[in-house]
N, C-alpha and C positions, 0 to 999 in steps of 0.2 A: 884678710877681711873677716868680722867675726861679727856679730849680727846678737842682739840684747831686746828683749823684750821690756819696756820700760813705762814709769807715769802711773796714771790709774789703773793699770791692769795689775799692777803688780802692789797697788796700796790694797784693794778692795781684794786679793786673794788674799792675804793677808790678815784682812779682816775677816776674811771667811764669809764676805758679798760675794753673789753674782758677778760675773766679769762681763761685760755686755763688748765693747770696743778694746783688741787687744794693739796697740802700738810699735813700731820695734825701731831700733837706732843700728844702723850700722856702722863700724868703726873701719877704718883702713881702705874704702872704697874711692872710688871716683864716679863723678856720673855716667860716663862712655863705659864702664864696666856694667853698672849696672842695668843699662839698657841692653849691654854684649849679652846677661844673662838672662831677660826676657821680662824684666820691670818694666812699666810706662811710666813717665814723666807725669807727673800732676801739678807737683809744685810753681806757685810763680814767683813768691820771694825768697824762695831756698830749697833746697833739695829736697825735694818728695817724690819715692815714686809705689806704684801698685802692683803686690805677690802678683805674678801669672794666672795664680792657680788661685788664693785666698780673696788676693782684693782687699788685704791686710794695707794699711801703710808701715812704710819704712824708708825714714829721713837718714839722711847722712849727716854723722856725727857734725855738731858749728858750734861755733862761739858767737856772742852778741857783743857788738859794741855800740853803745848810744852816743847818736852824734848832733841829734837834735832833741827839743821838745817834744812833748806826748809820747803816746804807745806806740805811732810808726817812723819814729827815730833814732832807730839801729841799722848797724851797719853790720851783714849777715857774714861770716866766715866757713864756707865750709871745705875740709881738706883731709885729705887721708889721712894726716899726722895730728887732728883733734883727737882730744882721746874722751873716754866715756865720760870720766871725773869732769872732765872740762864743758860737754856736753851737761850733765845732769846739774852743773855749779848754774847754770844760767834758767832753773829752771826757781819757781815760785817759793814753794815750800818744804819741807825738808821730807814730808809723804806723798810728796808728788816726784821725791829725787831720789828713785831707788829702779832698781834693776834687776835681769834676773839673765844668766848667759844661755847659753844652748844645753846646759845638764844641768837648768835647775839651779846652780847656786846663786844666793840672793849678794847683790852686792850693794852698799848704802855706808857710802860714804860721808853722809852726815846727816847720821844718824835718825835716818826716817820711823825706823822699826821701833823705835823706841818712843819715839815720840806719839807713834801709836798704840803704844800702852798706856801712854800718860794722858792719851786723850789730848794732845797741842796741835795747834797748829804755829808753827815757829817757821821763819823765814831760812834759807838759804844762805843768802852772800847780804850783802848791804846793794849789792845792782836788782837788790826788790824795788827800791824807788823809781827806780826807770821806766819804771811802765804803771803808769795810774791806776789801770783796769785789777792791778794785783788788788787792789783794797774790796775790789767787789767782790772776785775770787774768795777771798777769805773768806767776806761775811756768808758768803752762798756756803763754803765747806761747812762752815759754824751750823749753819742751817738744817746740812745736811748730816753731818753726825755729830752734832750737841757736844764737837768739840773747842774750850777754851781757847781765845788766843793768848799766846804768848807775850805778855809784857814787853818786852823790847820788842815786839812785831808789831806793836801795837803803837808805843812809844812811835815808831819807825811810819807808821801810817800817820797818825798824828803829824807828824814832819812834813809829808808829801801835803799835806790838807793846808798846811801851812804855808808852807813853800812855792804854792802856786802851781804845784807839779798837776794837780787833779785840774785845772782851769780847761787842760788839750782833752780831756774826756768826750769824747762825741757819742750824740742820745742813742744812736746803733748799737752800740759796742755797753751802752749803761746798761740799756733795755734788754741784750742779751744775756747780762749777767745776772740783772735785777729780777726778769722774770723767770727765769729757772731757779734762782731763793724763791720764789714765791712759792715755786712747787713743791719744793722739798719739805718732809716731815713734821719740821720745825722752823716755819719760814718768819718768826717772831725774831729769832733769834738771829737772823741777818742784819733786822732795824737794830739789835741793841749793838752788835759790831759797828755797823755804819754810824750810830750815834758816840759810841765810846771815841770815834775815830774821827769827828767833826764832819765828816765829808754827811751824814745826815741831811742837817742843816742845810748844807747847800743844794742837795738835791732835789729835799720836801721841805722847803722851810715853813708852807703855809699849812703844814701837820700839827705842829707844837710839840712832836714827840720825844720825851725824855727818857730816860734807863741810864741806872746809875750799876755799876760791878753786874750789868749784864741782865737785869731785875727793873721793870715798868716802874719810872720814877713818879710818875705824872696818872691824872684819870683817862688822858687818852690816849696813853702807850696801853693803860691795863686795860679799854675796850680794846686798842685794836691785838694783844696779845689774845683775851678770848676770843676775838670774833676768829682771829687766823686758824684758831685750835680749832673750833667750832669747824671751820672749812674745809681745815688738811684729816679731820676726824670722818667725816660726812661726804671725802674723798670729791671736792666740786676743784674744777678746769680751772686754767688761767683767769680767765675773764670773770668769773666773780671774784677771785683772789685779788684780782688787780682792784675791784669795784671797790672793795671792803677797806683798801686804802686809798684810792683816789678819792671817793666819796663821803671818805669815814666825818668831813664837816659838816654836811648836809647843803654844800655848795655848789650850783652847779656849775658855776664859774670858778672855783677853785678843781673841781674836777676837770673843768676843761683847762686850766692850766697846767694840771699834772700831767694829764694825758698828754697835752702839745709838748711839755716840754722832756717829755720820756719818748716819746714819741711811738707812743702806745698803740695795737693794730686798732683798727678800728671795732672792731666786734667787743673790745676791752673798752676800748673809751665810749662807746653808745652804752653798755652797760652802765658804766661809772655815772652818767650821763642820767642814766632814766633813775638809779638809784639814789642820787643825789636829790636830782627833780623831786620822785615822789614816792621815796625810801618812808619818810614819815606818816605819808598817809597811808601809804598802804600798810603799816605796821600796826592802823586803830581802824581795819579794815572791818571789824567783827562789830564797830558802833557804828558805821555806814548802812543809809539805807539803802533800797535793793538799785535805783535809780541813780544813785550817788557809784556805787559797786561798779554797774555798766559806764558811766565815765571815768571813773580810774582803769578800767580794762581798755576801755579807747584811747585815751591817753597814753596807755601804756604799751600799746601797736600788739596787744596778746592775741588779737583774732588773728593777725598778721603772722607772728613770730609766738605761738605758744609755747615753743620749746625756751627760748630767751626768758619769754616771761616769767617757766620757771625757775629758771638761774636767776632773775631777780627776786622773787619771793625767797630762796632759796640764802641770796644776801641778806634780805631785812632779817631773816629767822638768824644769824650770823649775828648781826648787829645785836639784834635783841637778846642773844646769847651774852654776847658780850659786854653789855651794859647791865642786865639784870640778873642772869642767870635763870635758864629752866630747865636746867637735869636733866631727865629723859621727860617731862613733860612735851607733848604736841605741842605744837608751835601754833595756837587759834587762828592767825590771821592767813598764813598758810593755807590751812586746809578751806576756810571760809571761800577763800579765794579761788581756788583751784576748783570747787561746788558750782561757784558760780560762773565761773569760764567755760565749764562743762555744762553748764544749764544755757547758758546763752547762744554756744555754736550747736546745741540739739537743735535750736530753734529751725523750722523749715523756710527760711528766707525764700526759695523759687516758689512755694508752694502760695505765699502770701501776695507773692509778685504777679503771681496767675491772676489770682479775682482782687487787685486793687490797682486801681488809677494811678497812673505813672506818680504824676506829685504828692502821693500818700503812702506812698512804698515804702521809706525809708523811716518815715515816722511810727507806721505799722510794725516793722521790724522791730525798731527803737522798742515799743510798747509792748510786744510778744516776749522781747528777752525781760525785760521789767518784769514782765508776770513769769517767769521761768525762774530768774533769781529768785524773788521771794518763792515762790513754791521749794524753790530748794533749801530754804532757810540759813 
């Protein structure tokens, strides 16, 4: 039994990252062994179980064989006499197929270490087609360290795109990959993978987004590359990232198609949602008078949800980056906005509900934050 710590822990030392989740493969066991020695069983389509002591995982060495369609049409092999090579041959990319034994020596059989000098992302085996969800994989790594793919990896996605292999893709398994690019540093650079790779097109067709050798071919690839820089810089959460591209039409039914069919949470898609709605007005927020201001903040449920509201100002400032450019300029409609939200919930709503007649309460309110926005200017 010999036991390898393996996958990202051993790509991201390497690169001299943070190692957050460490993996390990053991080689030469069986599962009645491993429970003899005091692991629990977690795994349900193949051998996984949990250190005693760490709470580590650590699978038994297997082989893949695909015997259907999609990503869960493998038939799983795991046995004492799989050996590591064989193990790490089934895995995606050639910096994800590396290894490190119990004293430290690195083992990399094809040649991952190097490929992380060169900054590639390069496939494995040709049994990368096998599984769909690899194309997403990439473009997310791409994302995440602004590393090239490799021409024939890429070639090789093209093929799956073609081939019908991507059609078993289910919105769970998209949405999993798709939103974690979004997170990542450089989440621009997932769309120009997924578009070099056709699979795009089918995902966002109603985007239009182009990139040509990895470079915003089109006007609405080069907004949404600014707007995503503008978000991943300014450090804002999934749900406006996800906004800035479900919304990037100004549709709110193309948003709500994106969403449904990523099957986006819902705190992403209500975003996408109001941004689309009323991403434009609220961007010429600063020629709005003070009464027009108070129904774009009702519309926009911010007396409700202040915190969201900021995440959607927070988008338009994104958008408007992206489209126009403003350096370190304030964002006018931003702060406009934010004055005025702040002048409207000072107002003392109980206090006007005291000395006014039930069916004038609401109108009095209406009319007290009216004079609170403009006071605020």
């Amino acid at each position: 039994m010999k036991i390898y710590r393996v996958g990202g822990a051993v790509r991201d030392e390497l690169l001299g990252l943070p190692v957050a989740d460490r993996d390990y493969v053991v080689v030469g066991s069986t599962p009645e062994e491993m429970v003899r020695l005091g692991y629990k069983p977690v795994g349900k389509d193949f051998p996984v179980f949990l250190h005693p002591e760490s709470h580590e995982e650590y699978a038994l060495a297997r082989t893949e064989r695909k015997i259907s369609r999609g990503y869960k049409g493998f038939q799983v092999h795991a046995a004492p006499e799989v050996t590591l090579e064989e193990d790490l041959q089934r895995r995606d990319l050639s910096i994800n197929a590396m290894a490190r034994d119990e004293h430290g020596n690195l083992v990399d059989p094809f040649g991952g270490a190097a490929d992380l000098e060169r900054c590639l992302l390069r496939h494995v085996s040709p049994a990368f087609v096998e599984d769909p969800v690899r194309i997403l994989r990439v473009a997310r790594f791409a994302a995440r360290f602004g590393f090239a793919v490799a021409p024939e990896t890429m070639a090789l996605m093209r093929t799956m795109v073609e081939s019908g292999e991507t059609e078993a893709l289910v919105p769970e398994r998209v949405w999993q990959e798709f939103s974690r690019g979004l997170m990542e540093g450089e989440p621009a650079l997932m769309f120009a993978v997924l578009d070099e790779s056709r699979l795009l097109e089918k995902l966002l067709p109603e985007l239009g987004l182009q990139f040509r050798a990895g470079r915003a071919a089109n006007d609405a690839a080069r907004v949404l590359v600014r707007s995503l820089a503008c978000a991943a810089a300014a450090g804002l959460g999934l749900a406006p990232r996800f906004a800035l591209v479900a919304a990037r039409s100004g549709s709110g039914e193309i948003a709500r198609v994106v969403s449904d069919r990523l099957k986006a949470p819902g705190e992403c898609r209500d975003l996408a949602l109001l941004a689309a709605r009323h991403g434009g007005t609220l961007r010429q927020a600063a020629g709005i008078r003070a009464d027009g201001r108070l129904a774009l903040l009702e519309r926009c449920d911010a007396f409700r949800r202040p915190e969201r509201f900021d995440e959607l100002l927070a988008v338009c400032e994104c958008f408007e980056r992206g489209e126009r450019g403003w350096g370190e300029t304030p964002y006018p409609p931003r702060a406009v906005l934010r004055s005025a939200l702040a002048a409207a919930l000072g107002v003392d709503a109980g206090a006007i509900a005291v000395r006014t007649a039930n069916a004038d309460i609401q109108e009095k309110v209406r009319s007290a934050r009216i004079a609170a926005i403009e006071a605020a200017g």
